[in-house]
C-alpha positions in Angstrom: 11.3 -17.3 -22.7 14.9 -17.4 -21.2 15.3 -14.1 -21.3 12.7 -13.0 -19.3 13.4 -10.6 -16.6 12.7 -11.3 -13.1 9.1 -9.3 -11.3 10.9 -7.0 -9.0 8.7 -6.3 -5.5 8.3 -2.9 -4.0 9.1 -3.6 -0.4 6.4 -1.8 2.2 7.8 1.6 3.5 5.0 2.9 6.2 6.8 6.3 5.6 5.8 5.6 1.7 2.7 4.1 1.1 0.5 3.6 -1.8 -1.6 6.2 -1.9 -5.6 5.5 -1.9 -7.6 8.7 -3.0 -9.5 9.8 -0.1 -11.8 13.4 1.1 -11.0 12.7 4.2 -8.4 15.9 5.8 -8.9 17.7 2.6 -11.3 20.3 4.8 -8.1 21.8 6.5 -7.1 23.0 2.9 -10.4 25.1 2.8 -10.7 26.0 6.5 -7.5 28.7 6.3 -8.7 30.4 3.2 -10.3 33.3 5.2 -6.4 34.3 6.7 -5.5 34.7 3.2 -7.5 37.1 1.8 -7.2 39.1 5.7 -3.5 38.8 4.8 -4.4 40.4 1.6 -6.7 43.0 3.2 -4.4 43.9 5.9 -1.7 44.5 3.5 -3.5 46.7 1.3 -4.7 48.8 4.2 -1.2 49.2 5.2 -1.2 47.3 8.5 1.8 45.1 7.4 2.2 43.6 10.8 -1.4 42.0 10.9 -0.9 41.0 7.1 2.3 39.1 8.1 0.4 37.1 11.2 -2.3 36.3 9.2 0.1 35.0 6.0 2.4 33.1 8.7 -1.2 31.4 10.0 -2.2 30.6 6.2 1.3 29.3 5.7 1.5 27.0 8.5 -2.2 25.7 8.4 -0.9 24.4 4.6 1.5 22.6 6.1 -0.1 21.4 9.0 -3.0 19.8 6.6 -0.4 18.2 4.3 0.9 16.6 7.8 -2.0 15.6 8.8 -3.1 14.1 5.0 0.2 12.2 5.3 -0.6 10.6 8.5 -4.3 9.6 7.2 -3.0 8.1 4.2 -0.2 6.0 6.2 -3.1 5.1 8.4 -5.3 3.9 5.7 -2.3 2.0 4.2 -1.6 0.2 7.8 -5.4 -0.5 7.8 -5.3 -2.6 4.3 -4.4 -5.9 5.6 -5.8 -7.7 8.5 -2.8 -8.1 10.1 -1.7 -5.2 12.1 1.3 -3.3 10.9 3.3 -1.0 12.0 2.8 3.0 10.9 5.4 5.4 9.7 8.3 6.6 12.0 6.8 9.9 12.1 4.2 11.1 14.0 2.2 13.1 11.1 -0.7 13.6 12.3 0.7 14.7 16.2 2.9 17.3 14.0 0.1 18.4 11.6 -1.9 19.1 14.7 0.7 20.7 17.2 1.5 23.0 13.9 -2.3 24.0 13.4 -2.0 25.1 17.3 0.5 27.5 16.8 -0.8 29.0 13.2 -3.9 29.6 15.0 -2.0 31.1 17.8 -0.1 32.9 15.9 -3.1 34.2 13.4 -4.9 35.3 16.9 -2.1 37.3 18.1 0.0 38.4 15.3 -2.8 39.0 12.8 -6.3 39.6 14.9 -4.1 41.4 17.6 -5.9 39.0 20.4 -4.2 38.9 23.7 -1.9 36.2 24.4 -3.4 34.4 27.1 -6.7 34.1 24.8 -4.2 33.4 22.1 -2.9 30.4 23.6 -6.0 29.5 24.4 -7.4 29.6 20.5 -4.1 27.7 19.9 -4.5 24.8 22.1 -8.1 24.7 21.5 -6.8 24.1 17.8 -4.4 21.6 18.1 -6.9 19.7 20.1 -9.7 19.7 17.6 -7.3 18.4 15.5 -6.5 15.4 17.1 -9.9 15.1 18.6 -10.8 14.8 14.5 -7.8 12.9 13.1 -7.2 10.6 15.9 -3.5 10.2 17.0 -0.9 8.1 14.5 -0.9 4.3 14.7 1.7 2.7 16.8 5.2 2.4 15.2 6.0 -1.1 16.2 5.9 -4.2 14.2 4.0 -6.9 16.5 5.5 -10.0 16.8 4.0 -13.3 16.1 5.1 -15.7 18.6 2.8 -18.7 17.3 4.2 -18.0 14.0 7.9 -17.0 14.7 8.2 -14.1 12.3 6.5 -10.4 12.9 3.7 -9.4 11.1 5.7 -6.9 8.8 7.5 -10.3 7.8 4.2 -11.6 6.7 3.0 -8.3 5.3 6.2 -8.5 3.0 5.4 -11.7 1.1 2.0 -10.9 1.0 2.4 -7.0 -0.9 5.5 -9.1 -2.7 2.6 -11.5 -4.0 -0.1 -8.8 -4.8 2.9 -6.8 -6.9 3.3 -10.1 -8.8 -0.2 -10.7 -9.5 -0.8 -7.1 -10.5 2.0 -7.8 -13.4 0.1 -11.1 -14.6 -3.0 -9.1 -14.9 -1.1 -6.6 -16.9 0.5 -9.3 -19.0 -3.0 -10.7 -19.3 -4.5 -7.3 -21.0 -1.8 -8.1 -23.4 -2.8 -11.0 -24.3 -5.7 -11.8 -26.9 -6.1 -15.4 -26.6 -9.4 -15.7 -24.8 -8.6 -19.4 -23.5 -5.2 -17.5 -22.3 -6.5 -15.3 -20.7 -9.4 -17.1 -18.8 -6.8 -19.6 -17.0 -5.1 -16.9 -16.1 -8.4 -15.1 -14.8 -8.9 -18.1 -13.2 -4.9 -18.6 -11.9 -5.5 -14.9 -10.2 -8.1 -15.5 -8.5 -6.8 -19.2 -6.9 -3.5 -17.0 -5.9 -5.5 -14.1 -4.1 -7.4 -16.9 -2.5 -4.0 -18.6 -1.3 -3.2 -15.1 0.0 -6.5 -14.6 2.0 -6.0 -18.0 3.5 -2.4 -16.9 4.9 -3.5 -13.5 5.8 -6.5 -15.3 8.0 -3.8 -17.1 9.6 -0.1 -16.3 9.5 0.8 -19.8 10.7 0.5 -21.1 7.0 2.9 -18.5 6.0 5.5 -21.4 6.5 4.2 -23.7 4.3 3.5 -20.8 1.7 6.2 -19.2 1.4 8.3 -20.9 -1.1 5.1 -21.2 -3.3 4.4 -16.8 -3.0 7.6 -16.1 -3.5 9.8 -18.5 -5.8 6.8 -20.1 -7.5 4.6 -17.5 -8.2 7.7 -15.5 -9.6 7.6 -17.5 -12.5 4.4 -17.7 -13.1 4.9 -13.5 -13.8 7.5 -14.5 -15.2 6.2 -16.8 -18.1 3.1 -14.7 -18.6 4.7 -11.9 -19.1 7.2 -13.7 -21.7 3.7 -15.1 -23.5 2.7 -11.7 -23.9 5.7 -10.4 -24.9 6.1 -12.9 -27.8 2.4 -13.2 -28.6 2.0 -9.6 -29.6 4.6 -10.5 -33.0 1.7 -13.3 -34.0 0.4 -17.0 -33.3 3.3 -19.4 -32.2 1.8 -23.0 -32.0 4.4 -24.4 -30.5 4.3 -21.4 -27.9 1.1 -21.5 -27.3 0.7 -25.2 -26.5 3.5 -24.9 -23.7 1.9 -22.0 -22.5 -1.1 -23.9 -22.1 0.7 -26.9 -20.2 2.6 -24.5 -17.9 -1.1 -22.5 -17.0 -2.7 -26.1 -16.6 -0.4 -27.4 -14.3 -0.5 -23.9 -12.2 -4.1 -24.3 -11.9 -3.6 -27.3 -10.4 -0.9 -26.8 -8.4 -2.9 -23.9 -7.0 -5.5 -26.3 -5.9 -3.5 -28.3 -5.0 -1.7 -25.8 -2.8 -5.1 -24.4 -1.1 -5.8 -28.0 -0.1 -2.6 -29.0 1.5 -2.8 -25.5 3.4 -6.1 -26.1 4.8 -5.0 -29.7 5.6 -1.7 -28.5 7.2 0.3 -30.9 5.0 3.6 -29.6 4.3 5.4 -32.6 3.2 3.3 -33.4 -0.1 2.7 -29.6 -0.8 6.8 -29.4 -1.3 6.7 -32.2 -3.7 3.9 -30.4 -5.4 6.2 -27.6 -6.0 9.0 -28.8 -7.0 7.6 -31.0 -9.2 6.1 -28.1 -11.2 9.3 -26.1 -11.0 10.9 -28.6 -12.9 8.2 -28.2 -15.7 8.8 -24.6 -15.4 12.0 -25.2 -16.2 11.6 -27.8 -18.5 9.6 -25.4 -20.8 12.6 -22.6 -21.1 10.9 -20.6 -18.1 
């Protein structure tokens, strides 16, 4: 198990985040259909002008509603955690909805030969509606923490770092066929999620979790993901029964760790640690 390679952790980029499937913004893909087939229309009767304002609208209201999907999916990201996080350096949805103003201006006057004062007027009426829908983007700032000492991206970090790492034991858990192995580590998941809810309740007990999410729970990946590896060549007894002592004494390290947390006890929950980081080590992790 030596060889095992470290979890890596994708750092949270708000410009970047994971993408959750959702309808929402998906009806300003359907809305500019109509100045498509005008544009079509216009251009087969030969009025190449109104066939190029209307295309331009189409155009732009495809990129405006890409914008705007961008901005909701940052927003629902920012929304995941209870702590509040900072949004993306880019105002997507503002953009998505200033650019809907002007392909509707543009459609009016260009393509339905409207005047420009009622132009404008479609326009702004436009870009409105769409932040009137959508909402305006979150704020860009990361909020400090002054009870805590860190800012809340600082707490969001560890926390996305611990849910990457027990996303990998899961994944080394499908791998594995050992039912005993694979309920402790059922079991070790959800005692971990649990130590994250309790930090993400209150950020103050980021301190005395941090060496445990990050350093401890990094080989814990590390050695499930070595059991799996090996286990798939056939039974190992030997492997097998240090397996089992490293998951035991996780399990009771996590309990261990939830009750010094709730207790505020930092003192004896460092012990607790490094005590079974010198078994981890003591079994070749």
């Amino acid at each position: 198990m030596s060889q095992l390679k470290r979890g890596g952790a994708k750092k949270y980029d708000p410009d970047n985040p994971v993408r959750v499937p959702t309808a929402r913004g998906f009806l300003l893909y359907l809305l500019p259909m109509p100045m498509l087939f005008l544009a079509l229309w216009r251009m087969l009767g030969g009025n190449s002008s109104s066939a190029l304002g209307f295309a331009v609208c189409f155009a732009l209201c495809m990129l405006a509603a890409t914008m705007v999907r961008n901005g909701l999916a940052i927003e629902q990201e920012a929304k995941r955690r209870k702590i509040v996080r900072r949004s993306s350096t880019v105002p997507y949805k503002m953009i998505g909805a200033g650019i809907v103003g002007i392909a509707i201006f543009v459609g009016a006057l260009l393509g339905a030969k409207i005047t420009l004062f009622s132009s404008l007027l479609l326009g702004v009426a436009a870009g409105v509606g769409a932040v009137l829908t959508y909402g305006t983007d979150p704020s860009r700032n990361a909020p400090d923490m002054p009870a805590v000492g860190v800012t809340s991206e600082e707490v969001i970090e560890i926390l996305d770092e611990a849910d990457q790492k027990i996303l990998a034991i899961e994944a080394a858990r499908d791998r594995i066929h050992n039912v005993e192995m694979k309920d402790r580590l059922k079991n070790i998941v959800k005692g971990v999620r649990e130590i994250t809810d309790i930090v993400e309740d209150d950020p103050r007990d980021l301190r005395r979790a941090r060496k445990f999410l990050r350093t401890y729970l990094d080989g814990a990946q590390r050695v499930t993901e070595g059991y799996a590896d090996t286990h798939k060549y056939g039974d190992n007894g030997e492997l097998e029964d240090n397996f089992r002592n490293v998951l035991q004494t996780i399990e009771t390290v996590i309990e261990e760790q939830k009750g010094k947390l709730l207790e505020n006890n930092l003192t004896e929950l460092d012990v607790q640690i490094e005590v079974l980081q010198m078994q981890l080590e003591k079994e070749g992790v």
